[in-house]
C-alpha positions as CSV (number, residue, x, y, z in Angstrom):
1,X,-49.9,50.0,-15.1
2,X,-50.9,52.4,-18.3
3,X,-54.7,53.2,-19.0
4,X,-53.9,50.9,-22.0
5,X,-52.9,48.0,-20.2
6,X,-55.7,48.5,-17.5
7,X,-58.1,49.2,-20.4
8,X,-57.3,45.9,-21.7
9,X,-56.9,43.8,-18.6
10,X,-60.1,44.5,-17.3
11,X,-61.4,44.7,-20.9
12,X,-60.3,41.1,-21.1
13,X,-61.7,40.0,-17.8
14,X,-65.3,41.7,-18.3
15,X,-65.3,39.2,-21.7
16,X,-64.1,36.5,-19.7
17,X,-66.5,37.3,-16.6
18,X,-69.9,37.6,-19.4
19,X,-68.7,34.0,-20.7
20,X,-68.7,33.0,-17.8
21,X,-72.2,34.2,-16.7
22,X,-73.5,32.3,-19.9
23,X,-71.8,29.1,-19.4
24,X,-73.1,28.7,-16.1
25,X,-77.0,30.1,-17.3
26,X,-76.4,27.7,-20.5
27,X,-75.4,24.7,-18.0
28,X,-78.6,25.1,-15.9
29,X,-80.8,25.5,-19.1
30,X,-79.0,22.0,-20.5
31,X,-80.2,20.4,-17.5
32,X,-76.6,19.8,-15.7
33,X,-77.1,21.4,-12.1
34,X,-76.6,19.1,-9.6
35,X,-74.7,20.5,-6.4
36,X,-73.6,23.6,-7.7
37,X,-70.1,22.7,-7.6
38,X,-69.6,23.5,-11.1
39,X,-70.9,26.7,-11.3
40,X,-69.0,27.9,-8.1
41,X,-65.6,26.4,-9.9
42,X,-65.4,28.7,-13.0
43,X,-62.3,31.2,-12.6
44,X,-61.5,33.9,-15.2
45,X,-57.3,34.8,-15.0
46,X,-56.0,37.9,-17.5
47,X,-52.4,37.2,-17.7
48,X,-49.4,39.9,-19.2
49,X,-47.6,37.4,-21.3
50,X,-45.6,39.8,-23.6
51,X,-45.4,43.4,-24.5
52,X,-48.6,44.1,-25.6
53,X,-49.5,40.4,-25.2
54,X,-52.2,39.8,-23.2
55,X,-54.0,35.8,-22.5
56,X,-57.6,34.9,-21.0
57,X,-58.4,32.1,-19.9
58,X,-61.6,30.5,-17.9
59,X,-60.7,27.4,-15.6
60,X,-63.3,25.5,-14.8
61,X,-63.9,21.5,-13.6
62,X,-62.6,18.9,-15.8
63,X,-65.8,17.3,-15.9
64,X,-67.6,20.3,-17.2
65,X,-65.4,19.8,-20.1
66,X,-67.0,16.2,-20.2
67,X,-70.3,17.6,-20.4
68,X,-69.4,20.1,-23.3
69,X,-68.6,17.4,-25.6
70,X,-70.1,14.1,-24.7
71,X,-68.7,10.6,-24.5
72,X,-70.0,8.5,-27.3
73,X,-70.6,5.2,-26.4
74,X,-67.6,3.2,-27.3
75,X,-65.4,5.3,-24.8
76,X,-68.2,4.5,-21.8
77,X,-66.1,2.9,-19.7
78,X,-68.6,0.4,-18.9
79,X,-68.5,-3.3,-20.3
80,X,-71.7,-4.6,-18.4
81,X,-70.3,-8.0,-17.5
82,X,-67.9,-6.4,-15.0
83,X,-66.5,-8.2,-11.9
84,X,-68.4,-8.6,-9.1
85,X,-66.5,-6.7,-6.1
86,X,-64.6,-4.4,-8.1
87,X,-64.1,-0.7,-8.1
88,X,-64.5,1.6,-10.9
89,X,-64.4,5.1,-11.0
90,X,-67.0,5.7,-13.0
91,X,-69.3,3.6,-11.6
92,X,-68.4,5.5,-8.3
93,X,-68.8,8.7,-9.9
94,X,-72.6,7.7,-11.0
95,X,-73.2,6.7,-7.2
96,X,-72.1,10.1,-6.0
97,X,-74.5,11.9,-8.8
98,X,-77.1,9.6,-8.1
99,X,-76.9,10.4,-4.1
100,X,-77.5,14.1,-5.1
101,X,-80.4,13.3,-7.8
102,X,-82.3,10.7,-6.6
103,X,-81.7,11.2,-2.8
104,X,-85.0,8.9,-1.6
105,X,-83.5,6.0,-3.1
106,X,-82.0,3.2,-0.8
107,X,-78.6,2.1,-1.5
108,X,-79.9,-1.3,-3.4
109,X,-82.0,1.2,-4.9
110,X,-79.7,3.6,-6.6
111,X,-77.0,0.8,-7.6
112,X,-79.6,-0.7,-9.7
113,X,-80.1,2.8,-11.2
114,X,-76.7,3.5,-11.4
115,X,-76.2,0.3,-13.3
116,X,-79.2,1.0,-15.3
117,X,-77.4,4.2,-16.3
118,X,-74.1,2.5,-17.4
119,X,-76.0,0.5,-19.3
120,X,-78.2,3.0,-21.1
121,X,-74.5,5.2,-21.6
122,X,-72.7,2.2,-23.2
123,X,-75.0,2.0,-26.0
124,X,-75.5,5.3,-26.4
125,X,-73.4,7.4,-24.8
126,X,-73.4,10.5,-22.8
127,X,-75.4,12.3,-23.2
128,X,-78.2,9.5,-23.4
129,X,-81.5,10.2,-25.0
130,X,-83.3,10.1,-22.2
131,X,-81.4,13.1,-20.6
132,X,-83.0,15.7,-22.6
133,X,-86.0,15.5,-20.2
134,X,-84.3,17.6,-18.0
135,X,-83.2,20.1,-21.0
136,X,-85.3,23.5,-20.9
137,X,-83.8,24.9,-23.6
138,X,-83.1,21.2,-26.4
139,X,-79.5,21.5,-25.8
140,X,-77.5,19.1,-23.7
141,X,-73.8,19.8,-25.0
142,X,-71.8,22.4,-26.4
143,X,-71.8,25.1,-23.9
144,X,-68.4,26.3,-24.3
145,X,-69.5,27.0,-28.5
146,X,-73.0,28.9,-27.1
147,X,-71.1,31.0,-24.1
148,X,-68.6,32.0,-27.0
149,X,-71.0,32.9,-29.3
150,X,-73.3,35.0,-27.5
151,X,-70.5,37.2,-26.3
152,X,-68.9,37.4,-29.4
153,X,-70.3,41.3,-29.8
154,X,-68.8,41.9,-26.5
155,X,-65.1,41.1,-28.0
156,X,-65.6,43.0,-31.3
157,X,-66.8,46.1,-29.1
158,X,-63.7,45.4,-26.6
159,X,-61.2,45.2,-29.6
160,X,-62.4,48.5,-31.1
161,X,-58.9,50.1,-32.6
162,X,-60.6,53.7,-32.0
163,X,-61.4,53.2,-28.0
164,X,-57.5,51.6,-27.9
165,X,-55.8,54.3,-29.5
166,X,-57.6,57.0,-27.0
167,X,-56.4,55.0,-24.6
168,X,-52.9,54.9,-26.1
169,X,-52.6,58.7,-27.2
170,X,-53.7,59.3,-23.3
171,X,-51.0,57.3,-22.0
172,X,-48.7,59.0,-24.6
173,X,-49.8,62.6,-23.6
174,X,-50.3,61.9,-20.1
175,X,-53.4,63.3,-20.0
């Protein structure tokens, strides 16, 4: 590898690793910590995909995607006069966050919260008004945007055509 293309490999992944520090920071702030599991799933990869061509990208859980943007309310997938007996996944999914939020309650206890929940989501969507009480910072979407933005010096400092081309008249020269 060239002290171009390692210049802008691990140029690339120092970006993607500060995003990646503010996302999880900005996720905690918003209120959205639960187990951890989100925060422990973000993954930068800086890929060679041309001459000269280089891609980032910063995997993550689906369901942090879910949080960056919301649901609104018509896509809840909750109708409220659901069948007695029956599975749905998101129903499920509230019972497994409520297990790790509200661990005291008894079973009868967090299905009436749960439900409660679904309720509260399918006329308002997530997030649901009530949810920014556990906001520090007023914010309870749009990570992704905030990370971005308050690494954006970071990129314009990375992309500077002067620190590139000493790197390139080095590789050039052999020097």
């Amino acid at each position: 590898m060239t002290r171009t293309e390692t210049y802008i490999t691990q140029g690339l992944m120092n970006y993607l690793e500060a995003i990646i520090k503010t996302a999880k920071d900005e996720l905690i702030e918003q209120g959205h910590r639960v187990t951890g599991k989100t925060e422990a799933s973000f993954q930068a990869v800086v890929t060679k995909t041309g001459e000269n061509r280089y891609t980032g990208v910063i995997k993550v859980l689906e369901s942090a995607v879910i949080l960056n943007y919301g649901v609104t309310a018509n896509r809840v997938p909750y109708g409220g006069g659901g069948r007695r007996g029956g599975k749905s996944k998101y129903i499920q999914a509230l019972l497994d966050w409520a297990a790790n939020v509200k661990p005291n309650l008894s079973d009868k206890e967090r299905k009436s919260f749960v439900f409660a929940v679904a309720r509260k989501a399918s006329r308002e969507g997530h997030p649901t008004v009530g949810s920014f009480a556990f906001t520090r910072n007023g914010r309870r979407k749009e990570w992704i945007k905030f990370s971005i933005e308050m690494n954006s010096d970071n990129i314009r400092d990375f992309l500077d055509p002067s620190i590139i081309y000493d790197n390139l008249v080095k590789d050039f020269f052999n020097t």
